[in-house]
C-alpha positions as CSV (number, residue, x, y, z in Angstrom):
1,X,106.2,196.8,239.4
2,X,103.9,199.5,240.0
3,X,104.4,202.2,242.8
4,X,100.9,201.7,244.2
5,X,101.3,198.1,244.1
6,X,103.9,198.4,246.5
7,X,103.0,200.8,248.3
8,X,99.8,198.2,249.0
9,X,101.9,195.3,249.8
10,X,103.6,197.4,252.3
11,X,100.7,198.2,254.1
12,X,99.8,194.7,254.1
13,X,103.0,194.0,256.0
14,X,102.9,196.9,258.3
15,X,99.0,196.2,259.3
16,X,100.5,192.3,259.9
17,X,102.5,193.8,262.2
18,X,100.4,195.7,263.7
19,X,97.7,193.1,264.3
20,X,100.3,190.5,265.6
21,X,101.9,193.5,268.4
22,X,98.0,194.2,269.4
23,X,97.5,190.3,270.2
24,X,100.6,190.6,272.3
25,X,99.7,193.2,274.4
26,X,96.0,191.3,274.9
27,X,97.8,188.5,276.5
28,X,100.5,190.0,278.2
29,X,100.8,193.3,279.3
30,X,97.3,194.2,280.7
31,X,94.8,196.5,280.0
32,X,96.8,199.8,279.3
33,X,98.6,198.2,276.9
34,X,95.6,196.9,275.1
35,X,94.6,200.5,275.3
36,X,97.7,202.2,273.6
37,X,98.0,199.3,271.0
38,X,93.9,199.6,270.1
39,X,94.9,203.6,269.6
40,X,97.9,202.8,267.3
41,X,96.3,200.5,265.4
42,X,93.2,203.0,264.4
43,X,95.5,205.6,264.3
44,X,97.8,203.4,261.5
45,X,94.6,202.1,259.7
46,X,93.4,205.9,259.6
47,X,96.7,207.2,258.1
48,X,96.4,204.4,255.5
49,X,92.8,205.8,254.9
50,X,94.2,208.7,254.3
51,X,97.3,208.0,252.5
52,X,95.8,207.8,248.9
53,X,95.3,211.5,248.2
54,X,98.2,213.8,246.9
55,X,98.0,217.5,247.0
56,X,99.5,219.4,244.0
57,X,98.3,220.0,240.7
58,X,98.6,216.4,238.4
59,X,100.5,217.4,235.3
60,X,99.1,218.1,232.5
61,X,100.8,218.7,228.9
62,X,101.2,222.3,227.7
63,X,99.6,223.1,224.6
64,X,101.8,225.0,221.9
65,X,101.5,226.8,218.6
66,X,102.3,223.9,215.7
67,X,102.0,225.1,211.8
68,X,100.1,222.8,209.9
69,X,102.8,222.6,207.2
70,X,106.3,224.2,206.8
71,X,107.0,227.4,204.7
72,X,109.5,226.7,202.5
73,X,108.2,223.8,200.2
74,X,111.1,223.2,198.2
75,X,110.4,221.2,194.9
76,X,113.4,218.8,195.3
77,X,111.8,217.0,198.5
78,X,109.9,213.8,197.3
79,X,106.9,214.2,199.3
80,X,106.4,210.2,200.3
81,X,104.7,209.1,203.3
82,X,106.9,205.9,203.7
83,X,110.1,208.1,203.7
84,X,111.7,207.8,207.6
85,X,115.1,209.2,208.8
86,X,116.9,205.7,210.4
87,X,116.5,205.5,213.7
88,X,119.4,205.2,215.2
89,X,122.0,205.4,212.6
90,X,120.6,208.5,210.8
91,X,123.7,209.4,209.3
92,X,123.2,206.0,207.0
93,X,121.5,208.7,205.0
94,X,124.5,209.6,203.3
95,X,125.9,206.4,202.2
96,X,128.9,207.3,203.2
97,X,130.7,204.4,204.5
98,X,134.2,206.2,205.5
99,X,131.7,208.2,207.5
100,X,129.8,205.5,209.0
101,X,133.1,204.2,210.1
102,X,133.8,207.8,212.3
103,X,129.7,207.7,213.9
104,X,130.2,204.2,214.7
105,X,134.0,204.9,216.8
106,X,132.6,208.4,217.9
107,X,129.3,206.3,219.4
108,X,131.5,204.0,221.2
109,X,134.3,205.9,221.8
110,X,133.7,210.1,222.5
111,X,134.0,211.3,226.0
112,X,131.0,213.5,226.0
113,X,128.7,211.1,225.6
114,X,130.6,209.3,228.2
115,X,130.0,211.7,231.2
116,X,126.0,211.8,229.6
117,X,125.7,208.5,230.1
118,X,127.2,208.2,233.4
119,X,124.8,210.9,234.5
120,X,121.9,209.3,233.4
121,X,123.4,206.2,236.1
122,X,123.1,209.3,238.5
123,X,119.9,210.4,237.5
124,X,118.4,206.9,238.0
125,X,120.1,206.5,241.4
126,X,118.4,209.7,242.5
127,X,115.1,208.7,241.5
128,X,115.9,205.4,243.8
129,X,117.3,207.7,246.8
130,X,113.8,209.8,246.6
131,X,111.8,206.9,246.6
132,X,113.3,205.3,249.9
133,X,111.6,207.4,252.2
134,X,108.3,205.3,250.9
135,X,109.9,202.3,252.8
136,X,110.7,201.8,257.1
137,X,114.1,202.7,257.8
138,X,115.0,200.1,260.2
139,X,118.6,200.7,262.3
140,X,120.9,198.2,264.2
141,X,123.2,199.6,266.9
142,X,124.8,197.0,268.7
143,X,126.9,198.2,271.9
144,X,129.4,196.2,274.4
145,X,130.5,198.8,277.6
146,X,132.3,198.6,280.7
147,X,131.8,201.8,282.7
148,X,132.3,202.9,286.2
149,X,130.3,206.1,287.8
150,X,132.2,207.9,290.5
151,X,131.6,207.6,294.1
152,X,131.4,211.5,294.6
153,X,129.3,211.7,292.3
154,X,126.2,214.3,292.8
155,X,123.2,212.9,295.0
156,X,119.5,214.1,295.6
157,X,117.7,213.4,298.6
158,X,118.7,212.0,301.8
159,X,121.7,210.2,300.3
160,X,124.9,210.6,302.5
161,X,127.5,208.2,301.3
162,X,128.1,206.6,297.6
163,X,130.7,203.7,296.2
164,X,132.0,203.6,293.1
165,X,130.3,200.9,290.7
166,X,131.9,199.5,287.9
167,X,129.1,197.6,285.7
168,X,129.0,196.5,282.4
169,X,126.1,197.2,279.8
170,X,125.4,194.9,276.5
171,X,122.9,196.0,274.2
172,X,121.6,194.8,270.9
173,X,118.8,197.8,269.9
174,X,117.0,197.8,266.9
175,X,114.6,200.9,265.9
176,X,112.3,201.0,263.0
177,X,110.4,204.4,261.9
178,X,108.2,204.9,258.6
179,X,106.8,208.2,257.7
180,X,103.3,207.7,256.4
181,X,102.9,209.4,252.8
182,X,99.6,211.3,254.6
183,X,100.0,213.9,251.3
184,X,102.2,212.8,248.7
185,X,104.8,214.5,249.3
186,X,107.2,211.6,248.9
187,X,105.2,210.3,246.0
188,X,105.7,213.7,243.9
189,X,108.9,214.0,245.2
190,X,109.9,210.5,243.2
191,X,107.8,211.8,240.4
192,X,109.6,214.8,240.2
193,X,112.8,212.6,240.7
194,X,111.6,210.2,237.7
195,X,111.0,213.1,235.5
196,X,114.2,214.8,235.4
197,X,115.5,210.5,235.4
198,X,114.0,211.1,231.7
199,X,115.3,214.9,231.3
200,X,118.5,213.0,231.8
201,X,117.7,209.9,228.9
202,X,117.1,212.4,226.6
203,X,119.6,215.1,227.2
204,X,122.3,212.1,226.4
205,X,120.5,211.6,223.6
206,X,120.7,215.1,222.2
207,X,123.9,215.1,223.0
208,X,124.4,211.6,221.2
209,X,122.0,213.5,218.0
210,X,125.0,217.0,218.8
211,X,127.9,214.4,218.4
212,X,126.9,212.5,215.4
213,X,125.8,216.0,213.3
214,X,129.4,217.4,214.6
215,X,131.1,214.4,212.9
216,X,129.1,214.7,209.7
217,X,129.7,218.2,209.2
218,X,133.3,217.6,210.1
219,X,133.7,215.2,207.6
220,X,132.3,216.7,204.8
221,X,133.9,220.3,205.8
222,X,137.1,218.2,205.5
223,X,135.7,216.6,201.9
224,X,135.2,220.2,200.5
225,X,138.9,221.2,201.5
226,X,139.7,218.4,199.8
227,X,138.0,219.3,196.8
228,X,138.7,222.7,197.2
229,X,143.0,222.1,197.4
230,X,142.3,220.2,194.5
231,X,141.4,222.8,192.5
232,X,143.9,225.2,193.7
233,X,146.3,222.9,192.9
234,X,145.4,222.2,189.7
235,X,145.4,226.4,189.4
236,X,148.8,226.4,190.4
237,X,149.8,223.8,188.1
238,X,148.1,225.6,185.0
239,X,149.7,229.1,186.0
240,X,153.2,227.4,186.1
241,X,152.6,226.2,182.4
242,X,151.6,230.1,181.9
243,X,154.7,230.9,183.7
244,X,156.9,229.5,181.8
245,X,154.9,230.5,178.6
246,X,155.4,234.4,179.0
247,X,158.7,233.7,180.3
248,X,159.6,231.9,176.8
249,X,158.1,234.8,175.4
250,X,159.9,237.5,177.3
251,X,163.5,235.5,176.8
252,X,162.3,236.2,172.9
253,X,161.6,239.6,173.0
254,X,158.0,239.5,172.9
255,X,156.4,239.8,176.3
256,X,157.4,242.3,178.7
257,X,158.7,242.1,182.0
258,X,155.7,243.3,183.7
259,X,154.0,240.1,182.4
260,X,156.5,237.8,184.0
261,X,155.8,239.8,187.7
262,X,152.5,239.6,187.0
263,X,151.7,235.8,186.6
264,X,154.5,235.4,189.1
265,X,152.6,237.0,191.8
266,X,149.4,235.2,190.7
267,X,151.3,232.3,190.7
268,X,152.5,232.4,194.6
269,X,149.6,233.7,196.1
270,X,147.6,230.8,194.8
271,X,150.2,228.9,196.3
272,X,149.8,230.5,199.5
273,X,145.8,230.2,199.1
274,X,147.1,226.2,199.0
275,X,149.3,226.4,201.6
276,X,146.0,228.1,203.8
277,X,143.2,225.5,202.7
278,X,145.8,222.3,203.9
279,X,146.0,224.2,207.7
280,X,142.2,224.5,207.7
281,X,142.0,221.0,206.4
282,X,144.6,220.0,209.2
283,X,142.3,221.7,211.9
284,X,138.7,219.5,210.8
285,X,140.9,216.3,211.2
286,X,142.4,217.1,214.4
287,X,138.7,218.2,215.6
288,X,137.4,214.7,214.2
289,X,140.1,212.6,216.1
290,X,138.6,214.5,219.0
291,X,135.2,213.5,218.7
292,X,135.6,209.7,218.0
293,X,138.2,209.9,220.9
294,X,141.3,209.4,219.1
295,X,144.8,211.6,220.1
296,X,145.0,213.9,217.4
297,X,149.1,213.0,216.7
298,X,147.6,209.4,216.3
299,X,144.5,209.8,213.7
300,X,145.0,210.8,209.9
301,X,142.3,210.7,207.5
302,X,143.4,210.5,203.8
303,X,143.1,212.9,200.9
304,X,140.4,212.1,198.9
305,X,137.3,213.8,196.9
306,X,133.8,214.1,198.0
307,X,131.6,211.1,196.5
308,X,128.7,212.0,198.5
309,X,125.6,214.0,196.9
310,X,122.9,216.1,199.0
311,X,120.6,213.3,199.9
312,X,116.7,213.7,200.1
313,X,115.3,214.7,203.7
314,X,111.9,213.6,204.6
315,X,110.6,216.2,206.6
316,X,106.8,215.0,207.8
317,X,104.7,217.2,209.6
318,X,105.6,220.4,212.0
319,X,104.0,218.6,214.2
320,X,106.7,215.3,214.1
321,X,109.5,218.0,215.1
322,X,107.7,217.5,219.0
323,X,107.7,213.9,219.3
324,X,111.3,213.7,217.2
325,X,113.5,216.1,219.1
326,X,115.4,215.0,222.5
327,X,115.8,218.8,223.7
328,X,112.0,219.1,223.2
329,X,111.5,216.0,225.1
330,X,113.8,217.4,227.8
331,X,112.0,220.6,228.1
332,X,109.0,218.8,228.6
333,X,109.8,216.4,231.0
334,X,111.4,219.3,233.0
335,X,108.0,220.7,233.1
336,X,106.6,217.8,234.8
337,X,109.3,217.5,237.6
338,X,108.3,221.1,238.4
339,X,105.2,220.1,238.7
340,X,105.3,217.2,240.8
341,X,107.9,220.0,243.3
342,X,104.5,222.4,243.8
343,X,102.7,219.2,245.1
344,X,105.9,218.5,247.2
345,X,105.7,221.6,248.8
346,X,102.5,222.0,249.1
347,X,102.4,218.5,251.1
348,X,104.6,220.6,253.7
349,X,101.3,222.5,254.8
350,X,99.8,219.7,255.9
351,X,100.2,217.5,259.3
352,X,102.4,214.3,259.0
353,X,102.6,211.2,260.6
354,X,105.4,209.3,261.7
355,X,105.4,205.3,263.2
356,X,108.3,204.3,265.5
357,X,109.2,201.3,266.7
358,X,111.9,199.8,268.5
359,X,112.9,196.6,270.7
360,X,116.2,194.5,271.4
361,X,118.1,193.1,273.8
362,X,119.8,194.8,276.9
363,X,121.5,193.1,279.7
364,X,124.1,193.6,282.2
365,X,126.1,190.6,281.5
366,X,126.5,188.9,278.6
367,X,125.6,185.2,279.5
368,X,122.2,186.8,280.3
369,X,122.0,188.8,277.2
370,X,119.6,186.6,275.0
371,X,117.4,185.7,277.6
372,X,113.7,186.3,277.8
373,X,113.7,189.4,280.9
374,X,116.7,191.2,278.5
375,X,113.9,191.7,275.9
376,X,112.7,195.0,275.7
377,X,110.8,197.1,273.1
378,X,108.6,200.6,272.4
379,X,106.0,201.6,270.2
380,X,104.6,204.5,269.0
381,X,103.7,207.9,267.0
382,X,104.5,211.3,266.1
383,X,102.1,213.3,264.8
384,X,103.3,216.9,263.5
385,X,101.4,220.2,262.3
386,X,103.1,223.1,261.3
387,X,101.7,226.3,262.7
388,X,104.2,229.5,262.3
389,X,107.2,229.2,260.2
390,X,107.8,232.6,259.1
391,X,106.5,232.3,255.8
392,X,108.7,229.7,254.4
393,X,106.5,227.6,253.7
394,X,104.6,229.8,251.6
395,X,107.4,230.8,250.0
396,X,108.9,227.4,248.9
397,X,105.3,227.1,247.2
398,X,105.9,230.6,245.5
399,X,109.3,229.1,244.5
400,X,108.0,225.7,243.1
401,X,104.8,227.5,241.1
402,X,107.4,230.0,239.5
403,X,109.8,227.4,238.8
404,X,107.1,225.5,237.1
405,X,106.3,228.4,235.1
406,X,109.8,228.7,233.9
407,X,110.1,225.2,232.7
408,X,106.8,226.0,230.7
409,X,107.9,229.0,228.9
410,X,111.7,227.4,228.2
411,X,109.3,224.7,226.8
412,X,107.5,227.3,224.4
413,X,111.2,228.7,223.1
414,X,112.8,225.2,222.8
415,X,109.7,224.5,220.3
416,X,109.9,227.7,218.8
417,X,113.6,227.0,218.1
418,X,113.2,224.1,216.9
419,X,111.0,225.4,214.1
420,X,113.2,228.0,213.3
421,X,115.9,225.5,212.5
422,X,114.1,223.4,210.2
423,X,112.9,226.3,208.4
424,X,116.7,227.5,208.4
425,X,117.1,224.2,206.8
426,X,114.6,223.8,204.1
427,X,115.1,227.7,202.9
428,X,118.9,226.8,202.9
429,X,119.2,223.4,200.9
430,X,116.3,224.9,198.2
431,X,118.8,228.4,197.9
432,X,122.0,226.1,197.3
433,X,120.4,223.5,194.9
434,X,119.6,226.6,192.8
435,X,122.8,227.9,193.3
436,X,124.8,225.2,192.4
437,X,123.2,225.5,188.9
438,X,124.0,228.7,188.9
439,X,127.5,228.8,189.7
440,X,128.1,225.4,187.6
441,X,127.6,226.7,184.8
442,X,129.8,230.4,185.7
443,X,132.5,227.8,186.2
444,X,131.8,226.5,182.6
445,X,131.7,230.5,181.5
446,X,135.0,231.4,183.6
447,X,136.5,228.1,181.4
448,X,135.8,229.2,178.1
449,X,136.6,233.1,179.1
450,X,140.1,231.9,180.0
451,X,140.9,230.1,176.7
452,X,139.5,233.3,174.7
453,X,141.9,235.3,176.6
454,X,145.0,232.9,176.0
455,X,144.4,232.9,172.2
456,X,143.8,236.8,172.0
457,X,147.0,236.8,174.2
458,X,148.9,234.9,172.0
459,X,147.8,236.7,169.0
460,X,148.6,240.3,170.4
461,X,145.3,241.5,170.6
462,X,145.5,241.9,174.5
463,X,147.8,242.3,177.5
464,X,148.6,239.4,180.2
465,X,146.3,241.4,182.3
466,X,143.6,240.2,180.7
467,X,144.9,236.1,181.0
468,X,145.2,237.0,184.8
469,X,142.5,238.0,185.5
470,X,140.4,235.0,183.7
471,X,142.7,233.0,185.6
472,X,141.7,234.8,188.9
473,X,137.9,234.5,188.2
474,X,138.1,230.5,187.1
475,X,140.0,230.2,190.4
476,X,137.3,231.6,192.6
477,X,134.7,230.5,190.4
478,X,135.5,227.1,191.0
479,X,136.5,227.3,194.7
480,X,133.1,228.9,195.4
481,X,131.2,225.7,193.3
482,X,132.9,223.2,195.7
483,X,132.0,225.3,198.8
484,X,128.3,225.2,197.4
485,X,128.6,221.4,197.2
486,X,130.2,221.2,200.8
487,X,127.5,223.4,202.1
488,X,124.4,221.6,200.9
489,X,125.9,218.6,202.4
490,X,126.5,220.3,205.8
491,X,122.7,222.0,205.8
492,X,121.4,218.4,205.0
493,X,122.9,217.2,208.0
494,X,121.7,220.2,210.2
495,X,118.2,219.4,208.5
496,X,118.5,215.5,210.0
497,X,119.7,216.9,213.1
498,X,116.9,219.9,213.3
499,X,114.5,216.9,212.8
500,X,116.0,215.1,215.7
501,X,117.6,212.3,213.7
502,X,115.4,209.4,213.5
503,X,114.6,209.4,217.1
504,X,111.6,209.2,218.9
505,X,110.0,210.6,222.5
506,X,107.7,207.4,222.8
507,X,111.7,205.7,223.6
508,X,111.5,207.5,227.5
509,X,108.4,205.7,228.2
510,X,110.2,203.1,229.3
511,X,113.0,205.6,231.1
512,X,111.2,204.1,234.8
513,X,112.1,203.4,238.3
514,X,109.4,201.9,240.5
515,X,110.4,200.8,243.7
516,X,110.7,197.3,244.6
517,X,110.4,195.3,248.1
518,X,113.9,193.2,247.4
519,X,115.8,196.5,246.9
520,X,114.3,198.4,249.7
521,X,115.2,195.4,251.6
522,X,118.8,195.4,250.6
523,X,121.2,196.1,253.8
């Protein structure tokens, strides 16, 4: 339901009202009365003339500077219009289904996202308490006293002698007031609220896009450790073979001692290199139990190696990164709360117009209480124009424009940032896919450098020096190839997240609170 839709059905009501208390006073109070109740009612039906403007500036969306096409080009993208990052589950990407397993608990089950979604409850609750003040507050105040005023108590005029008089005083009052929206300033004001009730939907969904890309890299940081001990292991298992090979050969006479030291000290400080890689590992699996709210002594995730390859990223159009990112979103919808605020404030310049109303029952005893004489009521209006203030009025407009300007250049940066990162993206996945060819095929050099050195070795044609160090460059060799592979698959998933994963502005449309007659009725 609409907000001007309600806003006429309460005007509807209100004029009822109004017409039914102006046939009341025709018949029984007299002429004055017909008087005052012919001046309120073209005073009310003036205001509601009146009430459809609303100062401020209506908000308009700030242009910004959008490439037509991204720099880096890379030529592993497949450049196919029907490719789409999933909505929702963007991380399916991967094919990964140990991972999907950790986005599906995290989802469900991470605290963050927990306090982001009860903030969003807030956010809508605030757009509701805003948009109260478009509805009569009507009061109930129901008093039962027994008094007694004191027989020396103060007296004016020619009164000599006073008694003490105990009486009692039942009332039942009711009072209704409504402040007519003359300006729009409660209209922007539950614009403005409504905006930031979308800042809110789409900061929990960058924080839902901040969570899931945390898990991914997680996981596959933990997946290259993996690989990674597995290859230092498998050094430490081929230098204790060479251990025991020069030691065989110094027990005969023909190595030296200083070979034995040396492939002994090789030997434990790949161990220790081991011993290093497991605490690190240790650290991304606590941090995982964390984010898909497990206790940490509780979760384990298994040794295994990485099975998942750098998938393809569609990236569309510069121009997709503004309708896919949630902190863009964010950034923009802040802009528009500010700019409903300069309308709020500058509503405060102008006069506004209040209707009070209020009747019951009052009575002295209570048998007498709901009779007809106990009935009592008042009617009428406030009308109020500032004239000095000191400037603050003027001020709180300064405030609301430069606020407004704020939001518009944090919009510009969030933009601009969000370019940057894609383009951090692209440039990095196209470096590492050539560098993973690259380095491959060092490892596959470092291999065969090793065997010649064990054979010349072997044959006296060199020192151990020369087997340690072709072990030491395999070793990092092949350490560095599985950090390559682990860092594609991390940059992929800062791509997706860069992108905004799958999700789409067009989803806060529907992020909406209009106010409705049964709720404003609500006690």
């Amino acid at each position: 339901m609409s907000l001007f839709s309600n806003t006429m059905k309460l005007k509807k009501v209100v004029s009822a009202i109004f017409r039914m208390e102006t046939l009341r006073s025709i018949f029984f109070l007299g002429r004055g009365s017909l008087c005052f109740a012919a001046f309120s009612a073209c005073l009310f039906f003036a205001c509601l003339l009146v009430e459809g403007c609303a100062v401020g500036p209506k908000y308009q969306h700030v242009p910004t500077l959008a490439p037509p096409a991204w720099k880096e080009q890379p030529p592993w993208r497949v450049a196919d219009p029907k490719d789409a990052i999933p909505k929702g589950n963007w991380w399916s990407i991967f094919t990964n289904k140990e991972l999907d397993g950790y986005e599906s608990q995290a989802m469900a089950s991470n605290q963050t996202l927990e306090i982001s979604r009860h903030q969003l409850e807030q956010a809508r609750a605030s757009v509701r308490i805003s948009q109260s003040g478009l509805y009569p507050q009507a009061n109930a105040d129901p008093i039962a006293e027994r008094s007694r005023v004191s027989g020396n108590r103060p007296t004016f005029g020619n009164v000599t002698k006073l008694a003490p008089v105990t009486q009692n005083n039942f009332s039942v009052p009711v009072t209704v007031s409504w402040e007519a929206d003359l300006f729009g300033g409660i209209r922007r004001g539950a614009e403005s609220a409504n905006a930031l009730y979308q800042v809110s939907a789409a900061n929990l969904e960058n924080v839902r896009l901040v969570i899931a890309s945390e898990v991914a890299t997680d996981y596959f940081t933990l997946r290259e450790l993996d690989d990674e001990i597995a290859v230092v292991d498998s050094a430490v298992d081929y230098q204790e073979k060479g251990l025991k090979l020069v030691q065989s050969r110094h027990d005969g006479g023909i190595a030296s001692g200083l070979d034995v030291a040396q492939q002994e000290t090789l030997l434990n400080s790949t161990r220790t290199q081991a011993t290093l890689l497991r605490q690190q590992r240790s650290q991304f699996e606590h941090a995982i139990a964390s984010l898909v709210g497990a206790p940490a002594s509780l979760f384990s995730i298994p040794v295994s190696p990485q099975r998942t390859a750098p998938p393809v990223v569609p990236l569309g159009l510069p121009t997709d990164v503004l309708e896919r990112r949630p902190d863009i979103a964010a950034a923009e919808r802040q802009m528009a709360s500010q700019n409903a605020l300069i309308g709020v404030a500058q509503s405060a310049f102008y006069p506004s117009l209040g209707i009070l109303g209020s009747g019951g029952l009052n009575s002295g005893t209570f048998s007498k209480l709901f009779n007809a004489p106990s009935f009592v009521w008042a009617l009428g209006a406030d009308l109020a124009q500032p004239i000095l203030n000191g400037g603050r009025l003027r001020a709180q407009l300064d405030f609301a424009k430069a606020g407004y300007q704020g939001s518009v250049a944090g919009y510009r940066q969030t933009v601009l940032t969000a370019f940057q990162e894609v383009e951090d993206g692209i440039s990095g996945l196209a470096v590492l896919s050539k560098a993973a060819e690259t380095q491959q095929q060092a490892v596959e050099a470092a291999r065969r450098a090793l065997q010649i050195a064990n054979d010349r070795y072997v044959g006296g044609l060199v020192t151990y020096l020369d087997v340690i160090t072709a072990q030491e460059n395999l070793l990092d060799n092949e350490r560095l190839a599985t950090q390559i592979l682990g860092q594609r698959l991390v940059t992929s998933v800062g791509l997706v997240k860069a992108l905004g994963g799958g999700w789409d502005a067009s989803s806060l449309q529907a992020i909406h609170v209009s106010p409705t007659l049964k709720e404003a009725i609500q006690p």
